[in-house]
N, C-alpha and C positions, 0 to 999 in steps of 0.2 A: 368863707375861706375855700378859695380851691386849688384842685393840685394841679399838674403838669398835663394832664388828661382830661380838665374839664370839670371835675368828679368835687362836688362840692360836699365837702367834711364838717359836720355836723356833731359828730358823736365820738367823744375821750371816752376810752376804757383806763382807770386810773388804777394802779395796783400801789395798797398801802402799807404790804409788809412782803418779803417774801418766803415769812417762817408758812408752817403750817402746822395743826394741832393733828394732824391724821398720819398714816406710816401706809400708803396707799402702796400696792402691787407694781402698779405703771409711774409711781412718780417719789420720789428720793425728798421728805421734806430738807426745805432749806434750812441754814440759820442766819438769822437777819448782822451785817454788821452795824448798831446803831450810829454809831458818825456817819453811814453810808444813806440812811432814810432821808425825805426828805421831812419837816418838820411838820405841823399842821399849819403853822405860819407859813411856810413856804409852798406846803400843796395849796393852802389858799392863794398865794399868790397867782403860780404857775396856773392854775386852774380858771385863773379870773382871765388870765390873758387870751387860754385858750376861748374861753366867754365872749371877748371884747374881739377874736378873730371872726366868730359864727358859733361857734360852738354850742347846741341846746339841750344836749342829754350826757351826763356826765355816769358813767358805773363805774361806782367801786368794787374794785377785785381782789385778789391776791396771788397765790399764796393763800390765805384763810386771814382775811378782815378783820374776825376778832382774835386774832391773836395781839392786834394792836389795843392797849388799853384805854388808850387816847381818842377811841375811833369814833367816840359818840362829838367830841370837839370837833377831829375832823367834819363828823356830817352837818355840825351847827353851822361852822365856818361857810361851807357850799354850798347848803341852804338858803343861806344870806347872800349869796350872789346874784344879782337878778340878772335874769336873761339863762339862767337852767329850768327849765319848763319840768325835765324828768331824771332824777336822782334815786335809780336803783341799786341793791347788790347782787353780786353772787359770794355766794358763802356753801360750807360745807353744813351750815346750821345745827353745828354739834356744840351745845353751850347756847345759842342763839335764844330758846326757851325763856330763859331766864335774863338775858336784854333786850329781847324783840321792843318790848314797850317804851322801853328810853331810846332805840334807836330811829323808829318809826316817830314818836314824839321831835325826835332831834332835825327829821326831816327825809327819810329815808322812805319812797314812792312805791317799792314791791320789791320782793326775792326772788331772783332763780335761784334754787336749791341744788347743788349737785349731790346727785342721791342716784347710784348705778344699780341699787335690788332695793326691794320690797321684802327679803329675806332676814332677818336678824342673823342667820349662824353664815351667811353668807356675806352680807355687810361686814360681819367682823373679818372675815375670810380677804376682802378686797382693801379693808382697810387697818387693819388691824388695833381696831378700837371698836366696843359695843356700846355704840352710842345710834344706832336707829333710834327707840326709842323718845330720845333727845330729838332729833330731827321731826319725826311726825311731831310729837307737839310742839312744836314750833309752826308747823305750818297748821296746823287747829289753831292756834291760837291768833295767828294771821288771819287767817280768814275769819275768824271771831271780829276782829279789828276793821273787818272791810280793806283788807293789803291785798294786792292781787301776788299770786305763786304762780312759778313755774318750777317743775323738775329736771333737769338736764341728767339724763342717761347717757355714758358711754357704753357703747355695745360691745362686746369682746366676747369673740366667736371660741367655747368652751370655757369661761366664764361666766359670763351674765347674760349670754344671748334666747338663754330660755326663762328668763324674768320676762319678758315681754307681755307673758300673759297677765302677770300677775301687777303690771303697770295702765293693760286693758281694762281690768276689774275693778282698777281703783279709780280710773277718771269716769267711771261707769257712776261713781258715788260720789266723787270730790269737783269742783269747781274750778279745777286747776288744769294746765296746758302740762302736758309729760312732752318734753321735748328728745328726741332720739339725736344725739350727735356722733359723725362720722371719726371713728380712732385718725388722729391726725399724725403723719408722720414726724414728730417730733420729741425728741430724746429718746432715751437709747431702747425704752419700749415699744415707743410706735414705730421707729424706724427698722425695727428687728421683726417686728409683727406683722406684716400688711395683711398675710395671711387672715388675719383673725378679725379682720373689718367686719362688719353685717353693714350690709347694704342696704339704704331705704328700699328699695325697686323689692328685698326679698320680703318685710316686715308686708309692705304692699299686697303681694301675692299672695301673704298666708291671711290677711283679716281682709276683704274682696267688699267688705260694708262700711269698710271707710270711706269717705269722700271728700274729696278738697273742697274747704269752706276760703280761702285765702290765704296771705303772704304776712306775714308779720316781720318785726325788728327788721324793717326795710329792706324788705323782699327776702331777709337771709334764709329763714323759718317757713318749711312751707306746712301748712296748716291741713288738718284733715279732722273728720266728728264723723259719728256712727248714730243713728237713731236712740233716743233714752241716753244718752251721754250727756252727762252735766258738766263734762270736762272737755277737752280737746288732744289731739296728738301732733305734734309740728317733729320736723324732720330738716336737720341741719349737717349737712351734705359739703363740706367744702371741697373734697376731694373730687367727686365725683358728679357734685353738679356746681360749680365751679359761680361766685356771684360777685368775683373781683370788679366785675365792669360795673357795679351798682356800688360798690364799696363806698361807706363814707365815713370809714372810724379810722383815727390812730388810737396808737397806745402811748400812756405814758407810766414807764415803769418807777419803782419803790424809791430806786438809786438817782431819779432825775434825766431818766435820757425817754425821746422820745423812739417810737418804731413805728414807721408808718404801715408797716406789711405786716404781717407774723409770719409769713412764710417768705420771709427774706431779711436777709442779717443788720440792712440799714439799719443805722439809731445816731439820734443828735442828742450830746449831752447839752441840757438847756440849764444846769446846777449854777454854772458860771455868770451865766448873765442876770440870775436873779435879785432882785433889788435896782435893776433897770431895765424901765422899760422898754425903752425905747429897742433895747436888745434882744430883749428878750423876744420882744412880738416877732422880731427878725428872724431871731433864729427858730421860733414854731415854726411861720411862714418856710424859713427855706427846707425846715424838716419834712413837711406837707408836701411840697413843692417834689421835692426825690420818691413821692410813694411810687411805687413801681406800677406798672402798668397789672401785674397778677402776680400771685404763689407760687412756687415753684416747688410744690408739693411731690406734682408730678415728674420730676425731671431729675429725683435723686436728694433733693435741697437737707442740707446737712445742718442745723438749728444752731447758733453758738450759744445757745442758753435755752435751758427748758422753762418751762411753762411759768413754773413759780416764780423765778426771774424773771422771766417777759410779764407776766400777769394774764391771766384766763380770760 
């Protein structure tokens, strides 16, 4: 499948609810309408179509994934889809502990974990729940399992900008990628905030022993390892080092529409057509077809929906 640019789409970010079980600082949980979801019947569908366009790595998002109780059927359904090569999640992995094994059983390829400290009185501080805890074992127990993790940190400059060390320490020990992502201007925290960004280029300057090992999740991640590191450091920069021109994911969110950009308002509801095909391939197609050429991150771009509506 390709778009208007050339740019062939590969990779659905699919978000399956957009409650969340956290009361995070920078983000306002939702509350799901359920006549608004789509069903697992119907992500199977939509899903398969995206499949039968090119489509070969599908992520489940949210919102927070298990908030949906259904979510272990969702990942049998997708599983079952041949022609998905890689069917990961992100999750805030708070509860995960205790499903990791049915979910991964059900079919579900690796975690990114979003996990901003390594702090317990600080985690509760950013999110207001004391569930760290909860989260590392879940990633013990993964890696138990042979499931590959990642961590996804947002940096927030007098916040969590001095956890950094303590994200160094632990991939010094664990087999896991700590990924750094750039605060993105989007809802009414990031777009109030810019201030408070941390920069790859500064994380750079202060640890001088890192070194770029590679590009990962198609070029978006750029990768960096230190001597005796059993882990990795990847660094995701949309702002600032900008990889629209390589882009090759849409989203499709909770409610049935798709968005080919995140940092632009386009979205096709595709809810309508479903139950035919023949429509439905149409209308991905001409969703795909409208991705914009780039984000307009830079330019002021005003979100009509935050994160947990769009899907992470």
């Amino acid at each position: 499948m390709i778009d208007a640019l050339g740019r062939e789409i590969r990779y659905l970010r699919l978000s399956v609810t957009e409650r969340c079980n956290l009361n995070c600082m920078y983000c306002s949980p939702a509350k799901d309408d359920p006549a608004a979801l789509l069903t697992p019947h119907e992500i199977g569908e939509a899903v398969g179509a995206f499949v039968r366009l090119g489509v070969d790595k599908v992520r489940i998002t949210g919102g927070e994934p298990l908030c949906r109780q259904d979510l272990a059927d969702i990942i049998r359904r997708l599983s079952a889809i041949p022609g998905i090569g890689d069917l990961p999640m992100t999750t805030n992995a708070v509860g995960l502990d205790v499903r990791i094994r049915e979910l991964v059983k059900a079919g579900i390829s690796r975690f990114n974990i979003s996990l901003d400290t390594l702090d317990r009185e600080r985690y509760r501080e950013i999110t207001r729940v004391d569930g760290l805890q909860s989260v590392l074992r879940a990633v013990d127990i993964a890696l138990s399992l042979g499931v590959n993790v990642k961590l996804n940190a947002v940096l927030i400059r007098g916040v969590n900008d001095g956890d950094v060390s303590g994200f160094m320490d632990y991939v010094m020990e664990h087999p896991v990628e700590v990924r750094f992502i750039e605060l993105m201007p989007i809802g009414a925290f990031g777009e109030d905030n810019q201030d408070k960004v941390v920069r790859q280029d500064e994380i750079l300057a202060a640890y001088p022993g890192l070194s770029p090992v590679g590009t990962a999740s198609g070029g978006v991640a750029r990768v960096y390892a230190a001597p005796g590191m059993k882990g990795s450091i990847g660094f995701i920069s949309p702002v600032s080092h900008k990889f629209c021109s390589t882009c090759n994911r849409v989203r499709l969110t909770a409610d049935g529409r798709v968005r080919p950009c995140l940092g632009d308002n386009g979205e096709v509801d595709i809810r309508p057509y479903l139950g035919d095909e023949a429509a439905l391939l149409a209308a991905i197609r001409d969703a795909v077809y409208r991705k914009p050429q780039g984000h307009h991150f830079e330019s002021g771009f005003s979100s009509s929906r935050d994160m947990q509506h769009i899907g992470g």
